[in-house]
C-alpha positions in Angstrom: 127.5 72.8 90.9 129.0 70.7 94.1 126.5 69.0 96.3 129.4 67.6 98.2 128.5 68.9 101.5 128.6 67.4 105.1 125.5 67.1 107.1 126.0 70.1 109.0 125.9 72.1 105.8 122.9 70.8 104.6 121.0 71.1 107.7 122.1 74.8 107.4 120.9 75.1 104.3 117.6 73.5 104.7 117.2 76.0 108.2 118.3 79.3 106.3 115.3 78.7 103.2 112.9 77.6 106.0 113.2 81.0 107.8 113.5 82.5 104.7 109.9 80.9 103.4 109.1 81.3 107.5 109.4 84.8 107.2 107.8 85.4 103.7 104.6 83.8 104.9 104.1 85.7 108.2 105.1 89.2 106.1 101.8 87.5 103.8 99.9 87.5 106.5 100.4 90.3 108.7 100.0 92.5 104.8 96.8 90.9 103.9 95.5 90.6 107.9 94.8 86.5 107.7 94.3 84.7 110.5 96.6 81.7 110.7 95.0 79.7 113.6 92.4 79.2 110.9 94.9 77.6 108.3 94.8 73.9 108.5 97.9 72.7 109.7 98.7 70.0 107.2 99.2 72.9 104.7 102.3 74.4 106.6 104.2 71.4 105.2 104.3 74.0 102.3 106.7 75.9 103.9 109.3 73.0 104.2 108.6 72.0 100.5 109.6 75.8 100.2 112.6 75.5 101.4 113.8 72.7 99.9 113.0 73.7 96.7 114.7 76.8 97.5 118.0 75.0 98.0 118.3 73.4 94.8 117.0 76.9 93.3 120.1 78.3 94.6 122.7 75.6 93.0 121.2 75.4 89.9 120.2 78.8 88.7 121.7 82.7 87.8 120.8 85.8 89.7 117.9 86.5 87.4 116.4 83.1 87.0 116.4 82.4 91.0 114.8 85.3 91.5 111.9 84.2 89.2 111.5 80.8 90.6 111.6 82.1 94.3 108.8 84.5 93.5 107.0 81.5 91.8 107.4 79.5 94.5 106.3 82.4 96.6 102.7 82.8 94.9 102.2 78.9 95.1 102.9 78.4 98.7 100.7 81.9 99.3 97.5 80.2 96.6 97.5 76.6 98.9 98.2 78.7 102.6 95.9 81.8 101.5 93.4 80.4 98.8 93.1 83.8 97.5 92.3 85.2 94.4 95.0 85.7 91.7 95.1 89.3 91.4 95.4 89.6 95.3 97.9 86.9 95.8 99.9 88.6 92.9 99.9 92.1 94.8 100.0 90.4 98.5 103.4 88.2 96.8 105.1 91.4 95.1 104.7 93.4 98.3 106.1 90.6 101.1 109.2 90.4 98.3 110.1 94.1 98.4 109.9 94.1 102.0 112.3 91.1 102.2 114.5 92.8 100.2 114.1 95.8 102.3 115.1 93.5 105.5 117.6 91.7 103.4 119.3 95.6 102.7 118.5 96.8 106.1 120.6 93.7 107.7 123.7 94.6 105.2 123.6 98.3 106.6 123.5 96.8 110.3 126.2 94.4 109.3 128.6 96.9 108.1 128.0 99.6 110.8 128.8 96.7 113.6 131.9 96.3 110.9 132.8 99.8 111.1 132.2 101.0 114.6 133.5 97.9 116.5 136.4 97.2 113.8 134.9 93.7 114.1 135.0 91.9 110.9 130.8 91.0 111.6 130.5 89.3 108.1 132.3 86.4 109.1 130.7 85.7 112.0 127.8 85.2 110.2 128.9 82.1 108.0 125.2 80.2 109.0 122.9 80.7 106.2 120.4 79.8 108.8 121.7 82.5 111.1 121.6 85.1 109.0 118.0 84.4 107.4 116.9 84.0 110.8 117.7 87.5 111.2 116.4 88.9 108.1 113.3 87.1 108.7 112.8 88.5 112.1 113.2 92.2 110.3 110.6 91.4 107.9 108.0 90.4 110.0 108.7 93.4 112.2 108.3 95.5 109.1 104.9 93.8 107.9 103.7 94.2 111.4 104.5 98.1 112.1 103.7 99.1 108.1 100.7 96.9 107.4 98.1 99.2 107.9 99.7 101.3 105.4 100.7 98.9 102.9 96.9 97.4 103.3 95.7 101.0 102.6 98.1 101.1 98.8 96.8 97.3 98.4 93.1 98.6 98.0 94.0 101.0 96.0 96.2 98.4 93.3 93.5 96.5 93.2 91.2 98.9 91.3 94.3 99.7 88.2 95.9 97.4 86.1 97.3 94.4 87.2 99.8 93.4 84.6 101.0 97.0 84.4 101.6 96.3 88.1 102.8 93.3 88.1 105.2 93.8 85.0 107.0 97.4 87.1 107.6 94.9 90.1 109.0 92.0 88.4 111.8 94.6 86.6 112.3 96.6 90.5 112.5 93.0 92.4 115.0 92.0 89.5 117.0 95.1 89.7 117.4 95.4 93.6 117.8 91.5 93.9 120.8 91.4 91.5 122.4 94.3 93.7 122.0 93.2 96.7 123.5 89.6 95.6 126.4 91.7 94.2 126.6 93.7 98.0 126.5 90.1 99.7 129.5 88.9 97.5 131.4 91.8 98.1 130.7 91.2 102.0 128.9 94.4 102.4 132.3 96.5 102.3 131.5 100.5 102.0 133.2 101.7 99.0 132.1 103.7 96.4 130.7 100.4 94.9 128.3 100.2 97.9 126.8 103.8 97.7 126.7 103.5 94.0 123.9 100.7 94.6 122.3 102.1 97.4 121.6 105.0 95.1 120.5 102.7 92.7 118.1 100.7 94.9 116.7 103.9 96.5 116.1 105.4 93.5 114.7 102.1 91.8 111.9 102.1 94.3 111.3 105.6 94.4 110.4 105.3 90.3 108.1 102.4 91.0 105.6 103.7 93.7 105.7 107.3 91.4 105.0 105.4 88.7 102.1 103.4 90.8 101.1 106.6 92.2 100.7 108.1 88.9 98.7 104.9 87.1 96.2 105.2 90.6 95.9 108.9 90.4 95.1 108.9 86.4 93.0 106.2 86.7 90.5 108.0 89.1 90.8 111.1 87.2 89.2 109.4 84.3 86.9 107.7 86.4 85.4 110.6 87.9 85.4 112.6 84.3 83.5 109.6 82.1 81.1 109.9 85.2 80.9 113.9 85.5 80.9 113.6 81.4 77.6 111.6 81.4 76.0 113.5 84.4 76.7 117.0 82.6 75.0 115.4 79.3 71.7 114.3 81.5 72.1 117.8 83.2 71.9 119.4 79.8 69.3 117.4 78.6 67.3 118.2 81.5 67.9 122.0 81.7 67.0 122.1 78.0 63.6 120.3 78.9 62.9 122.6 82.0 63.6 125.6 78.7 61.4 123.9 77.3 58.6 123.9 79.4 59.0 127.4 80.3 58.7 129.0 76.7 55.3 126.7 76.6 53.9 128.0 79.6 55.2 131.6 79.1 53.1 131.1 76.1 50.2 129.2 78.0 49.7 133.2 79.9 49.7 135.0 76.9 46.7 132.7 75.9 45.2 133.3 79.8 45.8 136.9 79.3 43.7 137.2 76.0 41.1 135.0 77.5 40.5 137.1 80.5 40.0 140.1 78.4 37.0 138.4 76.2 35.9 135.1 78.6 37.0 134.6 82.4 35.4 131.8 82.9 37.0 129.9 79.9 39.9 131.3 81.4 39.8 129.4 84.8 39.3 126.4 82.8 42.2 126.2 81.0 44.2 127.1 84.1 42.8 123.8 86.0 43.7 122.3 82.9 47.5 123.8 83.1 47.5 122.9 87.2 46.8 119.2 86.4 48.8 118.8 84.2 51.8 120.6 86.6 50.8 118.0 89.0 52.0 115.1 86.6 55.5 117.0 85.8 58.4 115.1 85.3 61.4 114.7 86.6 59.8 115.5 90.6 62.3 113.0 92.5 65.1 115.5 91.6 64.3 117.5 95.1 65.0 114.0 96.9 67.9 112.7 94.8 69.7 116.0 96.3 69.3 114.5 99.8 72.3 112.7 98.4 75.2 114.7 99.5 78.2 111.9 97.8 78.5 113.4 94.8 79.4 110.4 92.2 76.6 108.6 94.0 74.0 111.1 93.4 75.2 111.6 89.8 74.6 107.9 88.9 71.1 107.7 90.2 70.2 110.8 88.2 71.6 109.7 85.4 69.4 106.3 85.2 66.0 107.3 86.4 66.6 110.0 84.2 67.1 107.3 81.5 63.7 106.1 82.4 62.1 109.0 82.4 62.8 109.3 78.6 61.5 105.5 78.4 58.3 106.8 80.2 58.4 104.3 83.2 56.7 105.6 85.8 59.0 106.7 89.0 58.4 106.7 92.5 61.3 108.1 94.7 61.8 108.4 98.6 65.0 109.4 100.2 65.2 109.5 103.6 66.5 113.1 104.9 69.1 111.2 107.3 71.4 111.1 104.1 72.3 114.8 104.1 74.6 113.6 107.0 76.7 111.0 104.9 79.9 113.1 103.2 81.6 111.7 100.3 84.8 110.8 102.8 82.8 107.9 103.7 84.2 105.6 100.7 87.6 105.1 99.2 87.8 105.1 95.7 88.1 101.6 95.7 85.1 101.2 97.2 83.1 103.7 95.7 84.4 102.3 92.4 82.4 99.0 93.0 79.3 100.2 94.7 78.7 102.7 91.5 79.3 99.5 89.2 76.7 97.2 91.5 74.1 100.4 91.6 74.5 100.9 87.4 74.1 97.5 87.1 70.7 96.9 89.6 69.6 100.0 88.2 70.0 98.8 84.0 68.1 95.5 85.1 65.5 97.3 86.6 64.8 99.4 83.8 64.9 96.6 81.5 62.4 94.5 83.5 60.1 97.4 83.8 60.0 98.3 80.4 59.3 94.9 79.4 56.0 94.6 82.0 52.6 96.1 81.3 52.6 98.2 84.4 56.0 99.9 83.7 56.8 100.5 87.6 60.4 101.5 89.0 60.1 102.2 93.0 63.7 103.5 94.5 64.2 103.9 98.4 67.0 104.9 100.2 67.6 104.9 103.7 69.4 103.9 106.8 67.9 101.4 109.2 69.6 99.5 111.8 73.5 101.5 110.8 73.1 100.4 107.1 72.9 102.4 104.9 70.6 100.7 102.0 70.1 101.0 98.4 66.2 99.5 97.8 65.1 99.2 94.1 61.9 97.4 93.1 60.0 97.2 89.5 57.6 95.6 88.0 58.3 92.5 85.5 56.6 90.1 82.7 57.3 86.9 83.5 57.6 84.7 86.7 61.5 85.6 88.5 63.4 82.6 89.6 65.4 84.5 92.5 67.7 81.0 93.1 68.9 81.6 89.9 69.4 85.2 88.8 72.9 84.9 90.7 74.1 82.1 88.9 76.7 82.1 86.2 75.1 82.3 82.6 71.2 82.8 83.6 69.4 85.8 82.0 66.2 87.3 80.8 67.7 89.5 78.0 68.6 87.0 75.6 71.8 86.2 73.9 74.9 88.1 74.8 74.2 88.8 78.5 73.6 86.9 81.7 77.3 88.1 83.6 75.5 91.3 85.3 74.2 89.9 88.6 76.5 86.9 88.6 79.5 89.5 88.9 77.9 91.8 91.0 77.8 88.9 93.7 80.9 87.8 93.1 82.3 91.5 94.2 79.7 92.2 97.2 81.4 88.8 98.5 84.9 90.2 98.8 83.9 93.2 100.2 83.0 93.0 103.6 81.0 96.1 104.0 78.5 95.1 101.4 75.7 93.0 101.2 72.3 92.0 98.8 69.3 90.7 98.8 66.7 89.9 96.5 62.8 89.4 97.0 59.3 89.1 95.4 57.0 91.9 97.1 53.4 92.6 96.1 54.3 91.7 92.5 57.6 94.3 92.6 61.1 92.5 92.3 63.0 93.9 94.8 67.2 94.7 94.8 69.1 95.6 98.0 72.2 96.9 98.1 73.1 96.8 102.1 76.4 98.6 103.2 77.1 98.4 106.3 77.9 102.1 108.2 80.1 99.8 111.3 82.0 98.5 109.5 82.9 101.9 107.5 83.4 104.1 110.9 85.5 101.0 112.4 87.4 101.7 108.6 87.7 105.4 109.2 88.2 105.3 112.8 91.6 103.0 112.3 94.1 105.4 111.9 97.6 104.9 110.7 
């Protein structure tokens, strides 16, 4: 380890990891779409502690252990610049590396081509660490620019899987492709069979993790969408055995008209008012409305809970507006379709809980669009007085020991997703839950092409 350098050196040294942090922190940007005029500028001294730190990184540790500490660095300097949330800054860090080392791989290929086609020994001309990060630098942020929409597009989709699983496949690929393209920089880029022996292995390398990605995300929402279809096809059954149900009893109900027109009509148009009343106070009538509903997971949800208080006898009044026949299920991604059916289960659960506990045993659900949102209403009755300033917070609940996380999560999510919005109200003795999406901000979504 020598730290006998001149001035010039160091100055070098301190330029190259500032471009290199530079760099890393636009590609963060660009990915994740932040607006940087809004960071406060006393933070972008994080960049320089950056590269400083980097420097003494690169005396002091191996391959493997400076790859560690730069992606270390990475996430801290992203957490103060960013202020995100973990599991984004984790996904937002892993995804500016890989496109580094994409730049770093795509600068070695220029390198040797200007090498091989001008017979001009290129390498050595670039003995500036500064120089050359500049450069790789400048081809990272073009990257992040002209492949952000797409890499924003996988982003949404990681953050509905597993995050360590994730996180642990990137950490072995960053490894793998850092340590060869150290091993290409020490050689001076030189094409031998060395060279396209480790460009097989880097291709191939990143080609196994997005499969592998690809497969967690496709599994995942396979067995999403079967432990939903599993539950819907169990209230289906339920409810096609109770329709059987009713129509052996009233296939039995005209036998007894037929034998009582034969002997007594007018006992006989007795019992059919009695039968017609009782029609009128059927179960189970919303289920012509709920089929307004044309997104399929959506729908299957909603029948599943008021179906769940039908069996609890709370009394249901339903009212979908016809306008959602025009809404297709391409209007979510799964990522966001994932959280809206989570926030609707869990409205719905506390509604029927409330309900059940009050005398009147109300539920009320609504859904139209007004104003381009589309909105979730659901209102029911309840037993005691509702503090609404504090059914958000952390820890507050109605239902005794062991819950109190519901609505407190539920806001958490509606806050990072920008399409979604709540509100909570007292109304002629109903509480009332909105979920509000907002269909603008979806088209403007759909609309932005790649």
């Amino acid at each position: 380890m020598n730290f006998n350098y001149d001035l010039v050196t160091w100055i070098d040294y301190f330029l190259g990891s500032f471009f290199c942090g530079l760099g890393l922190f636009l590609s963060g940007a660009l990915i994740s779409y932040k607006n940087i005029k809004e960071i406060k500028v006393y933070k972008y001294l994080t960049i320089v502690l950056f590269a400083i730190i980097v420097i003494f990184n690169n005396f002091i540790f191996n391959n493997a252990v400076r790859v560690f500490v730069i992606v270390f660095l990475l996430f801290g300097m992203f957490k103060i610049l960013f202020n995100d949330k973990v599991g984004d800054l984790i996904i937002n860090v892993i995804f500016a590396y890989i496109i580094c080392i994409i730049s770093e791989f795509t600068f070695s290929i220029i390198v040797t081509l200007i090498d091989t086609i001008f017979k001009v020994n290129f390498a050595s001309i670039m003995v500036r660490m500064s120089l050359t990060n500049f450069i790789i630098s400048l081809i990272l942020v073009i990257y992040s620019y002209l492949f952000r929409k797409k890499i924003q597009k996988i982003i949404k989709k990681l953050k509905n899987t597993n995050i360590t699983y994730i996180l642990t496949v990137s950490i072995i690929v960053i490894i793998v492709v850092f340590s060869i393209m150290y091993s290409l920089y020490l050689n001076n880029f030189q094409i031998d069979y060395k060279y396209f022996l480790s460009l097989a292995i880097i291709t191939g390398c990143l080609l196994l993790f997005f499969i592998l990605i690809k497969q967690y995300i496709d599994n995942r929402e396979t067995s999403n969408k079967y432990t939903l279809l599993k539950e819907y096809m169990k209230t289906s059954a339920d409810l096609i055995e109770k329709y059987s149900s009713m129509v052996h009893k009233y296939k039995n109900n005209l036998i007894i008209i037929k034998g009582y027109i034969k002997s007594d009509i007018p006992e006989a148009n007795n019992y059919i008012d009695s039968l017609l009343e009782k029609i009128e106070d059927k179960k189970y009538s919303w289920v012509k409305q709920i089929n307004y509903i044309k997104i399929d997971n959506i729908r299957y949800i909603i029948y599943y809970k008021l179906s769940k208080a039908e069996e609890m006898n709370l009394k249901i009044y339903v009212n979908v507006s016809k306008d959602l026949k025009s809404l297709n299920s391409t209007l979510f991604n799964s990522y966001e379709l994932g959280h809206i059916l989570n926030i609707l289960g869990e409205y719905f659960d506390n509604a029927i809980y409330a309900s059940n506990e009050s005398n009147e045993k109300e539920i009320n659900f609504d859904l139209y669009i007004l104003d381009k949102k589309l909105v979730f209403s659901i209102a029911n009755t309840y037993k005691d007085n509702v503090n609404i300033d504090l059914i958000t917070k952390n820890g507050f609940t109605t239902k005794g020991k062991g819950h109190g996380f519901g609505l407190y999560d539920v806001e958490k999510t509606i806050k990072n997703m920008n399409i979604l919005n709540s509100k909570y109200e007292i109304i002629n003795n109903y509480f009332t839950t909105k979920l509000i999406i907002s269909l603008d901000l979806l088209n403007k979504k759909t609309n932005d092409t790649f």
